[in-house]
N, C-alpha and C positions, 0 to 999 in steps of 0.2 A: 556551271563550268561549261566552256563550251566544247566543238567537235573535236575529233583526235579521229585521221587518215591513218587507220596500220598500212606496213607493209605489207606487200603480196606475201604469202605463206600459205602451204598446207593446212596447218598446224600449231597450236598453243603450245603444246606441248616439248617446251625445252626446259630443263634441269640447270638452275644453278652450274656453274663447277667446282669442285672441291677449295679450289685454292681460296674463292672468295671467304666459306667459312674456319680455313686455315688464318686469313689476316683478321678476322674478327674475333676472335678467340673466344667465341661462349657456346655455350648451347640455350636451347631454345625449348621451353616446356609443350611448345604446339608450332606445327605446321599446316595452317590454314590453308592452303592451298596444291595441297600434296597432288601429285598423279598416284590414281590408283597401282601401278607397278611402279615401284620405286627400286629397280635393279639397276638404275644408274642415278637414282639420286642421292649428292652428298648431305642432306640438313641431317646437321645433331640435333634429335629434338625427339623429345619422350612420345609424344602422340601426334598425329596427324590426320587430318581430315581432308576425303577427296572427294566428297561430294555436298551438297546443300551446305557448303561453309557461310554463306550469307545469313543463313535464315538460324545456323546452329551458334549457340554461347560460345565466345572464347575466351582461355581462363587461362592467368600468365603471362610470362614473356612470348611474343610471339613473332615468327618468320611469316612473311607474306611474298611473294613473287606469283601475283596473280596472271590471269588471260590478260594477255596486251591486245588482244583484238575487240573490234569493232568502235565504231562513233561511242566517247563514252562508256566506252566501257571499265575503264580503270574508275572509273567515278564513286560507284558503290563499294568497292572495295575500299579505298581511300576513305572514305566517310566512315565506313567502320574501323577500318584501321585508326581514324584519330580519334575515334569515338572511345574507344578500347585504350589506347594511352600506353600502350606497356611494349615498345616492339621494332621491329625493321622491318622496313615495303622495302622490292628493288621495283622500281617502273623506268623507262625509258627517260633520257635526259630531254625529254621536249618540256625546253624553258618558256617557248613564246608560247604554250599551248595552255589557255584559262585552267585544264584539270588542274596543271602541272603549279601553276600560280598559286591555285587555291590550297593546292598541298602542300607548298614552298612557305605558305606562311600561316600554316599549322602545326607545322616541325618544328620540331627542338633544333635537329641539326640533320644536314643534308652533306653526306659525301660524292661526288661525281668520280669516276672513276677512270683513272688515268690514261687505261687502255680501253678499248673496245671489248666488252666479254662473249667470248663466243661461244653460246650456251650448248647443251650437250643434248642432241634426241631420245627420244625414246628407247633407239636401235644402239647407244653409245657412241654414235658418230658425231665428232665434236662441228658443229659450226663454223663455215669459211667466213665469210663477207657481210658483218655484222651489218645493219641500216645507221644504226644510230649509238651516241653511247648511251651509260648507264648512271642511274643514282640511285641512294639508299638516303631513303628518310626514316630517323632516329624519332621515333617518340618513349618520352620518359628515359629517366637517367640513365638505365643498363643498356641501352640503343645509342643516347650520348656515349659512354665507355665503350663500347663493343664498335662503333666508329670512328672515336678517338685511334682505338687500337688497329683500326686497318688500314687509315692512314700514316701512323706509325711506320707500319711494316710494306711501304709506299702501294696499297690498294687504287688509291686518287688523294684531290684535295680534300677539304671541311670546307662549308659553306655554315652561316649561321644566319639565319633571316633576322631582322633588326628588328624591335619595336619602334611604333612611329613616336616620331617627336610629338611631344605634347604641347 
């Protein structure tokens, strides 16, 4: 896969906002990717992990909204995320970017998200002037449903990678 420029930022550290897991309507057995204080985070999900998630098992349905920073850095995440098969990543919508390709056509199904989501700090202060939008790649069925259903409840579009012709 190749590089991926973050934007300028402090900070990895931004939360989900509730409404996302409001149009997906499930809950999530792990949160892989938790901030150790979670006093503004919305994931429904029985356990979570906030440190050495790469190196620790993940067992279940699972929520991923990993560090968007650095070159590649979404990379290992994603590998494991489709390694594991059972789940929903949010990463940033960079379509022309090799991570983003490589995980494009790993997925079951990819929703891009209508609006620009403007994630929540640490401090509860919601996000003005997002960089970019947003996708969720579905792997395994309950990630297909659970994005069916948030496009339903107009989250964004469905995207479904093709297989090639033979």
């Amino acid at each position: 896969m190749g590089t991926w420029e973050p934007a300028c930022g402090a900070s990895d550290e931004w939360y989900t906002p509730g409404y996302i897991f409001d149009a997906l309507g499930c809950r999530f057995d792990l949160d892989v990717a938790s901030p150790k204080r979670r006093d503004f985070s919305c994931v429904p999900a029985t356990r979570f992990i906030s440190a050495g998630s790469l190196e620790l098992p993940w067992r279940g349905f699972i929520w991923m909204n990993p560090p968007f920073g650095g070159p590649n850095g979404l990379v290992p995440w994603l590998d494991k995320f489709f390694e594991h098969g059972n789940g929903i990543a949010l990463t940033p919508d960079r379509t022309s970017a090799a991570w983003f390709q490589d995980a494009w056509s790993r997925a079951d199904t990819v929703l891009f998200t209508a609006r620009k989501v403007k994630f929540v700090r640490p401090d509860g202060a919601v996000g003005q002037r997002p960089s970019n939008g947003t996708a969720l790649f579905a792997a395994g069925e309950r990630g297909v449903a659970a994005l069916g259903r948030a496009a339903r409840h107009g989250l964004g579009i469905i995207a479904a990678p093709q297989a090639e012709a033979a």
